[in-house]
Phi, psi and omega in degrees: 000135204258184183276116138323141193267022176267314198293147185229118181295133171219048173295328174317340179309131166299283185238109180302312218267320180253356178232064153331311169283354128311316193295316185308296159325320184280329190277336178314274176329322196294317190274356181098017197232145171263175215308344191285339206286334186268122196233105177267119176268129196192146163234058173223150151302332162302305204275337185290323204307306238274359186274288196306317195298303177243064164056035178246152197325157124220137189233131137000126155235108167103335223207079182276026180243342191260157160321105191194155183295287179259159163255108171220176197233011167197144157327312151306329160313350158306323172318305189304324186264345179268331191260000000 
């Protein structure tokens, strides 16, 4: 299966896992948009850290305890807030 031009290789990560917020920033750069232009969907205290940390957009999925711009509890919520 070949590459897509949405996949962003992020092998280059030290630790993929604790610097989310690098992989964001690195997909920010690739397309040319800033880090505000990106809206990270997530239900941890890692993906809210790793949102805030590099300054992106984030909504809560599932998880009305974290910090997060939006809260949703289903995908369909989405319609609402993007569009």
């Amino acid at each position: 299966m070949g590459e897509s031009k949405y996949q962003i290789p992020i092998d280059n990560l030290q630790e993929p896992f604790f610097h989310i917020s690098e992989g964001l920033l690195k997909i920010a750069r690739h397309f040319d948009v800033p880090a505000a232009g990106l809206f990270y969907i997530g239900d941890s205290e890692v993906d809210a850290a790793a949102a805030g940390n590099a300054g992106v957009t984030f909504a809560a999925y599932g998880n009305r305890q974290l910090a997060a711009a939006y809260h949703i509890d289903s995908l369909g919520e989405l319609e609402e807030i993007l569009l």
